[in-house]
TORMARRO-87377 format. One record per residue: z, y, x of N, C-alpha, C in turn. Coordinates in steps of 0.05 Angstrom, whole numbers, plus 5000, padded with zeros to 4 digits. Example, Ala and Ser with C-alpha at 12.3 -4.5 7.8 and 13.67 -1.06 7.14 Angstrom:
515648865264515649105246515649345264
514249555257514349795273515750015258
! end
This chain:
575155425480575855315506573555355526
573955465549572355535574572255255589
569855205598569755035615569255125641
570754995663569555185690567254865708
567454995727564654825734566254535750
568054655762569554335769571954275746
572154185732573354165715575553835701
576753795690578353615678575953465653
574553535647573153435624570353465626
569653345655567153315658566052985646
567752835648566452575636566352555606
568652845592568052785561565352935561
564753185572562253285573559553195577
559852935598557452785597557552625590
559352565569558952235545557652485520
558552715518557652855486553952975492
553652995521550353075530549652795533
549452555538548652255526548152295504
550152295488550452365458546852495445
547752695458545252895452542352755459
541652615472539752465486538452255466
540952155466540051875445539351975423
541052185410539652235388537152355371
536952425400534452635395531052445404
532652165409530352005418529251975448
532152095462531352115492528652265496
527852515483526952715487526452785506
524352955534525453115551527553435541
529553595553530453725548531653875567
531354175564532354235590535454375571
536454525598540054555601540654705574
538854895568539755005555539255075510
537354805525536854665489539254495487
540354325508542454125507544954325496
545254585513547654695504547254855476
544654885472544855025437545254705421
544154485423545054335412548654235406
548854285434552154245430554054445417
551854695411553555015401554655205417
553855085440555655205460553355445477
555655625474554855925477556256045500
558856015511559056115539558456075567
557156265591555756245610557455975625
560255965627561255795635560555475633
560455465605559855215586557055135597
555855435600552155305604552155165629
553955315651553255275678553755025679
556554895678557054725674555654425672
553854525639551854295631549654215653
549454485662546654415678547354265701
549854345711550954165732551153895738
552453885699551953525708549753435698
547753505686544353505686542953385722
544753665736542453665762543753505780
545953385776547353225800545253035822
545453055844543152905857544252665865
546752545852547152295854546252115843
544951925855543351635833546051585816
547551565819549551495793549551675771
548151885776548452035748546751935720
547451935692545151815684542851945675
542352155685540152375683538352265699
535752415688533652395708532152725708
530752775722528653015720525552905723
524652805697520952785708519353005712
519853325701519353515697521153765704
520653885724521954065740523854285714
525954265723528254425698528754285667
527453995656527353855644528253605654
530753455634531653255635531353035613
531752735615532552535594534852355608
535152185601537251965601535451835627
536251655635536251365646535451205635
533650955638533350935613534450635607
536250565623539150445626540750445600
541150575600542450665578541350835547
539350715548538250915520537950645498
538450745467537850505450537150695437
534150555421532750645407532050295382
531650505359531750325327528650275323
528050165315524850125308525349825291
522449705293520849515270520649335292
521349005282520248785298518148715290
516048735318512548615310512848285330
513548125317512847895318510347745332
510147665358507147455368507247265365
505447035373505446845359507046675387
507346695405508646545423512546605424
512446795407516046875403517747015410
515847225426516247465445516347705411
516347985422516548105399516548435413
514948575402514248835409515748975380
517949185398519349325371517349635377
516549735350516449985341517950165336
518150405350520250605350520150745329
521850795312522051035291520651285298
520551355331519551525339516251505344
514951615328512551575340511551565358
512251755382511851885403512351675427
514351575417515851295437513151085431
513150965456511350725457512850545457
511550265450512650025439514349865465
517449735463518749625469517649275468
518049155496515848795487519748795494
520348425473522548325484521748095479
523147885499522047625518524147485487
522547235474524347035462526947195454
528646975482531146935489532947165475
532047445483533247665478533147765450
531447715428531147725406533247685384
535547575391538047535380536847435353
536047315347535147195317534547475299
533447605307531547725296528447725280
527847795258526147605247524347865250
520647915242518248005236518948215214
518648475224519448725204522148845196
524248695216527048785213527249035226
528549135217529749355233532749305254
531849415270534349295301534849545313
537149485332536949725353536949635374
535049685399534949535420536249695448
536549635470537749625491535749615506
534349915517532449815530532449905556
531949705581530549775607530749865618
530750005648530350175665526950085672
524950305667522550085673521750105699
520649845706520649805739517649925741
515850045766514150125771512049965757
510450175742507949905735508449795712
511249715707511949525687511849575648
511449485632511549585607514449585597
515449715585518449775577519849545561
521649375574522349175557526049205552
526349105533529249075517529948845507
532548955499533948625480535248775460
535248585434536548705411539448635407
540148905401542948885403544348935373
543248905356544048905331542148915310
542148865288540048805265541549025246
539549245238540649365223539849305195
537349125191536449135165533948935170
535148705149533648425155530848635130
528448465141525748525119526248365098
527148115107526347925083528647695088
529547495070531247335075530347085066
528747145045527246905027524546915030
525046615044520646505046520246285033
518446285028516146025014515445855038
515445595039514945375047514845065033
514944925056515244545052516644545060
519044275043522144195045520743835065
522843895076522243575097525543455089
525443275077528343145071528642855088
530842835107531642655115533342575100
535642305117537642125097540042305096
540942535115542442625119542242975116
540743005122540043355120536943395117
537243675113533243675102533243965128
530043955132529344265143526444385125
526744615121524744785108522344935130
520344845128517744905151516145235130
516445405138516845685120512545725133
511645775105509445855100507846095122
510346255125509846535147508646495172
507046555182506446495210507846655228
509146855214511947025237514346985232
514546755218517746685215516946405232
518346395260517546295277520246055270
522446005261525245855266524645675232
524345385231524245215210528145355197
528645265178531145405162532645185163
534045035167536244785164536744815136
537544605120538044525092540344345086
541844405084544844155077543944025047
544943795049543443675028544543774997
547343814997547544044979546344284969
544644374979543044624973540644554967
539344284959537144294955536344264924
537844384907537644424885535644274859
534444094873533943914858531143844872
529844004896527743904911526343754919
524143614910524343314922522343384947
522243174964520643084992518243264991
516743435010513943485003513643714987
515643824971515043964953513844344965
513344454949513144814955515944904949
517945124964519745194954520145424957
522545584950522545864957526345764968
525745944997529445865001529846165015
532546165008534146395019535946295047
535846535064537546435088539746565077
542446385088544846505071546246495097
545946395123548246465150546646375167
546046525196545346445217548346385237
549246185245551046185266550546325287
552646425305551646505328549846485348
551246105357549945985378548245845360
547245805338545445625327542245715337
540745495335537845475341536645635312
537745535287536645575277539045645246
537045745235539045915208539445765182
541345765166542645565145541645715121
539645615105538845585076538745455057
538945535030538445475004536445484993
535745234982533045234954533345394940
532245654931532645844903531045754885
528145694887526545564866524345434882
523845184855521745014865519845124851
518345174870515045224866512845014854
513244784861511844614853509944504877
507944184871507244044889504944314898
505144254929503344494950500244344938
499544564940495344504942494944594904
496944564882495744614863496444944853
493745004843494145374836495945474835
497645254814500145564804502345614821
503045324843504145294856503745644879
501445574896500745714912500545964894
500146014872499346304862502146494872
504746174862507446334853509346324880
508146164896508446204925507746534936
504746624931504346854944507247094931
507247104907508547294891511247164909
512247054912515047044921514947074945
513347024959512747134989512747444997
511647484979511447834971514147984956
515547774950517847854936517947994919
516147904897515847974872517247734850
519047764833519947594824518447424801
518847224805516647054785517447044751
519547074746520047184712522147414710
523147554687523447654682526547584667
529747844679532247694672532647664649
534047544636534247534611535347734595
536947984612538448194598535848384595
533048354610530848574609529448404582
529248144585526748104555528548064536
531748114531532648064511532548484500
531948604518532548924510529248994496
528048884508525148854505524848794477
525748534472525348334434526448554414
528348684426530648834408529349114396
526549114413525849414408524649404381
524949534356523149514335519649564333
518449464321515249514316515049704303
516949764284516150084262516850304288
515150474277515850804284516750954267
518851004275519951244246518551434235
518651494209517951804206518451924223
521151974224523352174242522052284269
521352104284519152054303516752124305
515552074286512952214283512352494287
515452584257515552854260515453054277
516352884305516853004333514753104344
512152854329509853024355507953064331
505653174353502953244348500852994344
500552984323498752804301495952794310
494752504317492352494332490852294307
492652164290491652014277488751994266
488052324258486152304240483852384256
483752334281482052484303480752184322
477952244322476551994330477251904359
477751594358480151594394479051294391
478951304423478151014427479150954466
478250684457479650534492476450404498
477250364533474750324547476550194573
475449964575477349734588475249484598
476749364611476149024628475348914600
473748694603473148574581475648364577
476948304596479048034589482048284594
481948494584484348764590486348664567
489048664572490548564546492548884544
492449024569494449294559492249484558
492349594543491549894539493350124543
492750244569494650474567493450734567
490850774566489551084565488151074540
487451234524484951254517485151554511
482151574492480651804494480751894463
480952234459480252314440478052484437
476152564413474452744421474152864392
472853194389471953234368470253584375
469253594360468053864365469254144352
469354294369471154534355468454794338
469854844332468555094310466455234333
468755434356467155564377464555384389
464255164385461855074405463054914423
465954894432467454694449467854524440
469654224464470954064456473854054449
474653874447477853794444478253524449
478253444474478853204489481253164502
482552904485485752874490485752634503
486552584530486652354548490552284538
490151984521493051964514493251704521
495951754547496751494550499551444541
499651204542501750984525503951184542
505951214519509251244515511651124530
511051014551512550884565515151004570
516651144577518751374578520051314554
518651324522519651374500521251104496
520150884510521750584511523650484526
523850564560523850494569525750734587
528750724575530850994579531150944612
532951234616533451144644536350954648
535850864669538350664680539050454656
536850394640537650094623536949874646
536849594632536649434645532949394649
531349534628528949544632527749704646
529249944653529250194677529049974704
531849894702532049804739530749584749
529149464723527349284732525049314746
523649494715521149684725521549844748
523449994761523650104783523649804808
525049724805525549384825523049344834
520749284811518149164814516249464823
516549704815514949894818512249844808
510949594808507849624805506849414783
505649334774503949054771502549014789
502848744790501148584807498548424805
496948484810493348344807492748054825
493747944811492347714831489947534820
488847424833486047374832485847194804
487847034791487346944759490646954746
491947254751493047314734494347534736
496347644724497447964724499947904721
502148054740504848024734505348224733
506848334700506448524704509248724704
508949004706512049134717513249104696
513049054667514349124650514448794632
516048734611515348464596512848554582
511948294573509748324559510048434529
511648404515512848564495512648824494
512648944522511949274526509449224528
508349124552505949144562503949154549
504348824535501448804507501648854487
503648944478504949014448506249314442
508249304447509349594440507149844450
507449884478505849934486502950004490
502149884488498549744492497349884468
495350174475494750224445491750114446
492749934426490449734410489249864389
487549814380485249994355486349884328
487050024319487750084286490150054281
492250054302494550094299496250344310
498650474294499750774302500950654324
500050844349502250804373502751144393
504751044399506651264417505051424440
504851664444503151684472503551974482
503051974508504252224513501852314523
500152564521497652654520498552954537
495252934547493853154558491353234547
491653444539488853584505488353774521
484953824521484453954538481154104521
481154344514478854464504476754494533
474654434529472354424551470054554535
468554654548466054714543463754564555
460754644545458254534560459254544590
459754614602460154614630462954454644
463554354625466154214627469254264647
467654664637470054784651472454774635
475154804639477254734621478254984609
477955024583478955304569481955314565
482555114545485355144549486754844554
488854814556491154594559492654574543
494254314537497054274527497253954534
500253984540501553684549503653654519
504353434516506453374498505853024496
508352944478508052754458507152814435
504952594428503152564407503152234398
502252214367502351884351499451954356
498151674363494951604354494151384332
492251354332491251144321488651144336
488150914348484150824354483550704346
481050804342478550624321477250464329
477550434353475850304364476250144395
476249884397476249834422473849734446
472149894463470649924481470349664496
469349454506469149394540467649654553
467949504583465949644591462949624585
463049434584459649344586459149434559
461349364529459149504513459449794512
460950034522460950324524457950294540
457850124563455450184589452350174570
452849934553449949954532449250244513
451450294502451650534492450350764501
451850844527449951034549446550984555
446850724550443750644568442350654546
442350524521441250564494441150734490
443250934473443351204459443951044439
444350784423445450634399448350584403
449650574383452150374373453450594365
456350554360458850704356459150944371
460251074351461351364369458851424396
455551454375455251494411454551744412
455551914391454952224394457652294424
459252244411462552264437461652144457
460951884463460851754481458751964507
456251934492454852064500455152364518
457152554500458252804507459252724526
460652544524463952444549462552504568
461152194567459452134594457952394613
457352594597455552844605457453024622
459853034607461753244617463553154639
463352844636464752674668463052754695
459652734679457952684711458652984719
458953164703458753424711462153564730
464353334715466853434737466553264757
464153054759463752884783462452964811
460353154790459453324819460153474830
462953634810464053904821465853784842
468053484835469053364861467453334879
466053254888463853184912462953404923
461853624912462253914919464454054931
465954044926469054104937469653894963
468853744963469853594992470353274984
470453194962472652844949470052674970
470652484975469652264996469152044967
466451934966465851694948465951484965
468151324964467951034966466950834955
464650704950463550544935463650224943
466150104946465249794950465749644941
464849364948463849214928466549034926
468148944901470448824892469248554885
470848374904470848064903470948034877
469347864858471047624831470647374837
472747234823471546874826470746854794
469546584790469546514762471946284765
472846174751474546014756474545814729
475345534742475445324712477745394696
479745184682481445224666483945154682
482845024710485744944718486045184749
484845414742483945574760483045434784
479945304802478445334816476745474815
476545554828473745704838471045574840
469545704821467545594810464745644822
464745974823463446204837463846514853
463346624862464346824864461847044865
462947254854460747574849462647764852
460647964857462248264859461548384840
463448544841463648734802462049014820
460849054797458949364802460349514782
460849794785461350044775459150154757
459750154740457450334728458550624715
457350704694457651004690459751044667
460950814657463050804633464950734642
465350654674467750554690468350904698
465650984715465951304721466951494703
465551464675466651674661470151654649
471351414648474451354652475551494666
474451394695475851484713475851724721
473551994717472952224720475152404701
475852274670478252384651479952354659
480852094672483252094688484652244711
482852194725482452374748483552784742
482252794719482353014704485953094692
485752884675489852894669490552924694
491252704709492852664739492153004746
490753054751490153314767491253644761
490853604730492053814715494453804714
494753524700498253564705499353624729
499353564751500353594778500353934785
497854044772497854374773499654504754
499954354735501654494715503954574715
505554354740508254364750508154464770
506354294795505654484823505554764827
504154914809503555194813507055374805
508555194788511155384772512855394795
514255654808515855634822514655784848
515955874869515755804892517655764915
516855654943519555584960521455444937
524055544956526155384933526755354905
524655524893524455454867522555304853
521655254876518454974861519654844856
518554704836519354494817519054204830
521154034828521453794840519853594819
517553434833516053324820514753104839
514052904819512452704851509052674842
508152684865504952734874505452454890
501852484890500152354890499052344917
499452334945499452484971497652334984
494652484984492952415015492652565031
493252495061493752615083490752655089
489752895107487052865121487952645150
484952505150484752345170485652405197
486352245223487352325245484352355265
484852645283481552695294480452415315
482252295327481152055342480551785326
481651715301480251555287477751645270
477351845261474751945255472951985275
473851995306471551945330471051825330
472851605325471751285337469451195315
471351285288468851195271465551285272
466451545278463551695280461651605308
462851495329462051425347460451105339
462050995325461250705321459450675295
458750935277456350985255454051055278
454651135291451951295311450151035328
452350755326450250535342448550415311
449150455289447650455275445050635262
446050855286443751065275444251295258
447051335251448251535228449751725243
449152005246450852255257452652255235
455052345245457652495225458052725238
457752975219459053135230461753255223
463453305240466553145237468153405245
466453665250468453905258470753995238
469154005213471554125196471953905176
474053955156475553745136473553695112
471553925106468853935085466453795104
466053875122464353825136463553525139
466453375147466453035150466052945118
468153085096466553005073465052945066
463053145068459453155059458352975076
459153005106457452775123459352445116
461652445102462152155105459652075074
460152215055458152325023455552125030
454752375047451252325059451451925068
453551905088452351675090453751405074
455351445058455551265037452751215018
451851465010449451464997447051365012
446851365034444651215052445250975061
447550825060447150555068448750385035
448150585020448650435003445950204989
447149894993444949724992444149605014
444749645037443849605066446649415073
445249245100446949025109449949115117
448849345128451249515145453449605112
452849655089454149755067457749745076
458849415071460849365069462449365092
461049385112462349435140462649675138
461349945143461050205156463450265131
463650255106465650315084467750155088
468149955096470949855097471850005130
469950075144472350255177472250485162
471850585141470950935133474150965120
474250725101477450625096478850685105
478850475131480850505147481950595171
479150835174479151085184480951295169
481951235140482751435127485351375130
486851625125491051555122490251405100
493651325094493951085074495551395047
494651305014495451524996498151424992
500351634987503051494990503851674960
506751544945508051844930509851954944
511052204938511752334953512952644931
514352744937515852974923515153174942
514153184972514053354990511553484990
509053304985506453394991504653454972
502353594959501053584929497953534939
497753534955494153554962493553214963
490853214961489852954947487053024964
486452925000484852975024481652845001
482452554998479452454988479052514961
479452564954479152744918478553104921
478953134938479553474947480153564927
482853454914485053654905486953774921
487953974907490354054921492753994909
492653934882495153834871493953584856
495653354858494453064851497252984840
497352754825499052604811498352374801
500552154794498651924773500951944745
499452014723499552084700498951844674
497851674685495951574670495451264669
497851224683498650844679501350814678
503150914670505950824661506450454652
504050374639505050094640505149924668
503549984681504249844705504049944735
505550244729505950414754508950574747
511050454766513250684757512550994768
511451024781511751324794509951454764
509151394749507351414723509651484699
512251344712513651384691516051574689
515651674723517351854730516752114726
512752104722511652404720511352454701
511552224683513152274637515252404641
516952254653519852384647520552704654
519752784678518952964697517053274685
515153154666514353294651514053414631
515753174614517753254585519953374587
522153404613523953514621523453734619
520753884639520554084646518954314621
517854104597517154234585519154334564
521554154566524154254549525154474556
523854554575525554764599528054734610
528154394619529454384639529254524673
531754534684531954644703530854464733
530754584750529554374777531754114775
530753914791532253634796531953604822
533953474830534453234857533253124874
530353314887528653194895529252954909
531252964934531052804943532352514930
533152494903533352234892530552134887
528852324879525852174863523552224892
524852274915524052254940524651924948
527451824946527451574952525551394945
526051474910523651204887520751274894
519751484903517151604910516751334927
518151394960518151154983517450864970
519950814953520850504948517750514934
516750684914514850604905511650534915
511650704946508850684954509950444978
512050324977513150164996511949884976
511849834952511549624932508949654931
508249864930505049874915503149724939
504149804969503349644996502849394988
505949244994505849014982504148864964
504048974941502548894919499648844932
498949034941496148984953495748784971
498348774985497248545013497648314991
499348174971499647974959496847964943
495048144931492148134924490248014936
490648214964488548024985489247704995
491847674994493447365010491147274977
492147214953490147084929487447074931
486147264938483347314945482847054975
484147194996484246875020483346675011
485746594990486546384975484046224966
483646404952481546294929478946274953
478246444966475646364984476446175006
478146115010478645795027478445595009
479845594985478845404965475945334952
474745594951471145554942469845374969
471145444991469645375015470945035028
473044955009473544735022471744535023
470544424996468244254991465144285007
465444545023462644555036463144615060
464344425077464344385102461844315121
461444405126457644305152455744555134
456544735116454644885106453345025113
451645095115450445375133449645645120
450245835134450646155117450346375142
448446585118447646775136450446985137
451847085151453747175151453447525167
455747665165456647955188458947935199
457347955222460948045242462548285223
465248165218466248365198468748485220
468448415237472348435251471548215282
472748355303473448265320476548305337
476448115349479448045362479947935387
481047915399481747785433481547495430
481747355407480847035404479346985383
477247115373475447065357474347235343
471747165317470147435314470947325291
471347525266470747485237467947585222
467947385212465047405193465547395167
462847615158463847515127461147455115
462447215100459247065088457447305069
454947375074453247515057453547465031
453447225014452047084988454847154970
456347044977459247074970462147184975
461347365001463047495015466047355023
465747095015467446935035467647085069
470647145078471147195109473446985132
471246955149472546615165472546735196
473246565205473046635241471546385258
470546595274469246435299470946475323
472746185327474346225352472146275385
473446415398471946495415471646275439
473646035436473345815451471945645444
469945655415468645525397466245635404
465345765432463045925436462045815461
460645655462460245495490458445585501
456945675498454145875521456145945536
458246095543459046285552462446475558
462546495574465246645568466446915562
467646945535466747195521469647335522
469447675523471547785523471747965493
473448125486473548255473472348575490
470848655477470849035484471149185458
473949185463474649385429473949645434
473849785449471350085444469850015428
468749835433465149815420465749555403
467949535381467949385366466649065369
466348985396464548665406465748565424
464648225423464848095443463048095463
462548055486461248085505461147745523
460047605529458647465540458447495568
460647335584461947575619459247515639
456947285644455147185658452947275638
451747255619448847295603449247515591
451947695589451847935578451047925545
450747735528450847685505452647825493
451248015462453548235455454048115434
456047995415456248035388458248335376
456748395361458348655350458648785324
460448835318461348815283458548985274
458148945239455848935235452848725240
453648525256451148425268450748115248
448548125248448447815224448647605248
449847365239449847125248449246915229
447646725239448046415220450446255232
451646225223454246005213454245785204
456245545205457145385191459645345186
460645295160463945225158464645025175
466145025176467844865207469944675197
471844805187474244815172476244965156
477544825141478545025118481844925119
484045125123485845105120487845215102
487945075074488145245044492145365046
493245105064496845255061495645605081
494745495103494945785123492346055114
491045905086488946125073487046195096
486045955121484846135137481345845140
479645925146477545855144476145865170
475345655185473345795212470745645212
469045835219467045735221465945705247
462845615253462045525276459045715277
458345765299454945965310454145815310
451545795289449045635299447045825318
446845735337445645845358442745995346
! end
């Protein structure tokens, strides 16, 4: 069908070029991308489009900001993004589109929209000057439904006051739903109906947490906050009990026999899973034969059982500051699983001949039975090294030689050393916090991690390299992005008031210079500052089926191989790799593209529920020492206050900036400080301050302190 230029079906024509607009993100576009988008190929058809493109009537809903280039109105445009939540009830949505800048919507217009939902909003025509504002016009996907809080019970109805500082609406409670709750208590409730016109949204008690202020309470608060579930269903630990302890012959027969070959584990001193260890022995030629074998997880743990959809559900274990929840029951974890010393267990290995130079001669992947002789801490492997006495310290010794040596070849190649320092508490029996220290790395943590590093790596090549284009093999990696060039300025800009050049031209180049100055302020005040922006100067590592390069390791093909107990994407690259060694054919990327997401979407999580415990526990060490005084670092600044973090104990609190009476202070985030608007007084991250605790607020995990002048 021809269209002519005055025509019968000019309004269906400019509802299907809308069409085109919105979807493309209200794009600019000129006439004749609009008409390849629409397919349309005759001169007629084109003229047409452009016509009602160029109409110079204000009623049209076109605009031209760019001469022969059009978008929408912006009247009429809806765009999907993320609700960012303020603390007054307003709410800035994030566009799916990067490119799009942030949408602010006033309260009112928020339609009961909650912090991290996904919506589609209705936005604006923006007035001169003005920042682009909307109203949400639909919720496409609530974040969360269930929070942790305190139940307030009246004689007639109860309301739930929710833990979140961005779940801004208390939850109403009918006294029927409070499932056995009493007055005061910690709870976990589900919203089950917002009314239309209601203020506020109708919930259920799902579980009592227990009285607020004591550990386990708050521990099992964070985990449900995080929406990690606090036990385990009963159809997963009844599949779990059911599994037998014998190994068949039958089974054995299957693999490659490690039994009689010297193997050991090297672990946390309080570690209850073992999922890697090490084999070693000397070959005839003058080489090694070093088999990094981790636990069998795959061989337990079929697909789509009820112990599959769990472990996928959870994706990770969780670390929290005095305990482990972990992805799997403990029946797998510490038992089946867990290869413990002097018992046969299941493992799927990467054997690898090396030489003095700890170049790699040959390979093989498979399932293999072990037995280890031996179980390691760290600290006693670390004596071993430092002595030259104990067990196995001919192996140990070798290990350790042939780690430092793939350690320098990473660092050579470009890998970025991050070295910082990891919070511990000591804690009593009813978990308080007793003390707190930081764990140091030493060379038996490194040489683990250097073998590891080693599996993960190879394997990822082993699959990565087979194939090409559409015949590469569908597999999930391990994906670090290189940094973005204006956050590496800023950082490099803000090392240089300390006195440290980066040179930041090429992707090796920032390496060596981020290298250089890890190794020079390592030990120095500046340490934990300049390494925590170097952080978070860096992309975040995600999985992924699309990408193989690994930016801070300077691999090119990366994977994780080597924790199946408490990493699913660990258990996807078993499956994935036994498949392919059956000579199975390619798979579905984009199914183990979804679980890749879901999985670095959990692993997030997991981390922020780490640090909320860590909070935790340092508002609790710090409650009892209120008026204390401490030499502290500007660790973080903000538009209403500075954060510090205590030197001695690395406790981090804030100094409200209204709590600063000399003076009236602004933020200058260029230059990471506050500024002092009459005396010009700088504080600026990095800079020591003396302090005093102020106050400690253990439900909101937040701590402030006070400047002693």
């Amino acid at each position: 069908m021809k269209i002519k230029k005055e025509n019968p079906y000019k309004d269906v024509l400019t509802q299907l070029i809308i069409d085109i607009f919105e979807k493309s993100g209200n794009k600019l576009l000129n006439y004749r991308q609009v008409a390849a988008k629409l397919n349309v190929k005759d001169t007629d058809s084109k003229v047409a489009i452009a016509d009602i493109l160029d109409s110079s009537s204000n009623n049209t809903p076109f605009i031209q900001p760019e001469k022969g280039k059009f978008k929408l109105r912006q009247l009429n445009v809806y765009i999907t993004g993320k609700v960012d939540m303020t603390a007054d009830g307003s709410a800035y949505i994030i566009p799916e589109d990067e490119l799009e800048n942030d949408i602010f919507i006033a309260p009112r217009k928020l339609r009961q929209a909650l912090h991290n939902d996904i919506v589609k909003v209705h936005v604006y025509e923006r007035k001169k000057g003005r920042k682009r504002e909307g109203e949400v016009v639909e919720i496409i996907q609530r974040s969360k439904t269930d929070f942790t809080g305190v139940i307030d019970i009246f004689p007639t109805y109860a309301f739930f006051l929710p833990d979140d500082r961005k779940m801004l609406h208390d939850i109403f409670i009918p006294l029927d739903n409070l499932n056995g709750a009493q007055n005061g208590q910690k709870v976990l409730v589900s919203i089950l109906e917002w009314p239309k016109n209601a203020k506020n949204p109708i919930g259920k008690v799902k579980n009592i947490l227990g009285n607020k202020g004591e550990n386990n309470t708050e521990m099992n608060a964070i985990l449900a906050d995080y929406g990690f579930p606090l036990e385990f269903p009963k159809d997963v630990e009844n599949e779990a009990n059911a599994i037998p302890d014998i190994i068949s012959n039958e089974e054995i027969a299957k693999r490659r026999d490690f039994r009689n070959i010297t193997t050991f584990t090297i672990d946390p001193i309080d570690a209850k899973d073992f999922d890697d260890a090490i084999s070693f022995r000397s070959l005839e030629n003058g080489n090694y034969e070093i088999g990094i074998h981790i636990a069998d997880v795959s061989y337990y743990v079929t697909p789509d059982s009820p112990l599959d959809k769990e472990a996928l559900s959870r994706a990770t274990s969780v670390y929290l500051v005095d305990r482990v929840i972990p992805m799997l029951p403990e029946r797998l974890s510490n038992n089946l699983c867990s290869l413990r010393p002097n018992e046969e267990k299941l493992s799927f290995s990467a054997v690898f001949e090396m030489n003095d130079n700890a170049d790699v001669i040959n390979e093989w992947y498979g399932r293999t039975v072990i037995k280890s002789d031996r179980r390691f801490s760290y600290e006693e492997a670390q004596e071993v090294i430092e002595t030259g006495k104990g067990d196995y310290v001919t192996e140990i010794l070798k290990l350790n030689e042939l780690a430092a040596i793939l350690r320098e070849r990473k660092f050579k190649n470009g890998a970025i050393s991050f070295e910082s320092e990891e919070v511990k508490f000591h804690l009593d029996e009813n978990g308080k916090p007793l003390g707190v220290y930081t764990k140091v790395r030493k060379e038996a943590h490194k040489l683990i991690e250097d073998f590891m590093l080693l599996a993960n790596r190879k394997v990822a090549e082993h699959i990565g390299k087979q194939g090409k284009g559409k015949n590469k093999l569908g597999f999930v990696y391990r994906f670090h992005d290189v940094p973005k060039p204006e956050t590496l300025t800023n950082f490099s800009q803000f090392a240089a008031k300390f006195g440290h050049r980066l040179n930041i031209k090429t992707d090796k180049e920032t390496a060596k210079s981020l290298n250089d100055l890890m190794s020079k302020i390592e030990g120095s005040r500046e340490q934990n500052l300049l390494t925590s922006l170097a952080v978070r100067s860096m992309a975040k590592a995600i999985y992924t089926t699309k990408k193989t390069s690994h930016y801070g390791l300077a691999f090119d093909y990366y994977t994780h191989f080597t924790s199946p107990i408490r990493r699913y994407p660990d258990v996807m690259v078993h499956r994935l790799l036994q498949y392919y060694l059956d000579g199975g054919k390619n798979v579905n990327t984009e199914h183990y593209e979804k679980l890749a997401e879901h999985s670095s979407q959990m692993e997030k999580r997991a981390a922020e529920a780490e640090r909320a415990s860590i909070k935790y526990k340092q508002a609790e060490f710090l409650q009892d020492q209120i008026g204390v005084e401490y030499t502290g670092i500007v660790s973080g600044v903000t538009e209403w206050g500075m954060y510090v973090e205590i030197e001695e104990n690395k406790c981090e609190g804030m100094v409200r900036l209204r709590d600063i009476t000399d003076d009236f202070y602004t933020l200058d985030e260029k230059n990471y400080a506050i500024i002092g608007q009459r005396k010009k007084k700088v504080y600026q991250l990095g800079d020591e301050v003396q302090i005093k605790v102020k106050k400690v607020d253990l439900e909101k995990r937040q701590i402030d302190f006070t400047l002693i002048s």
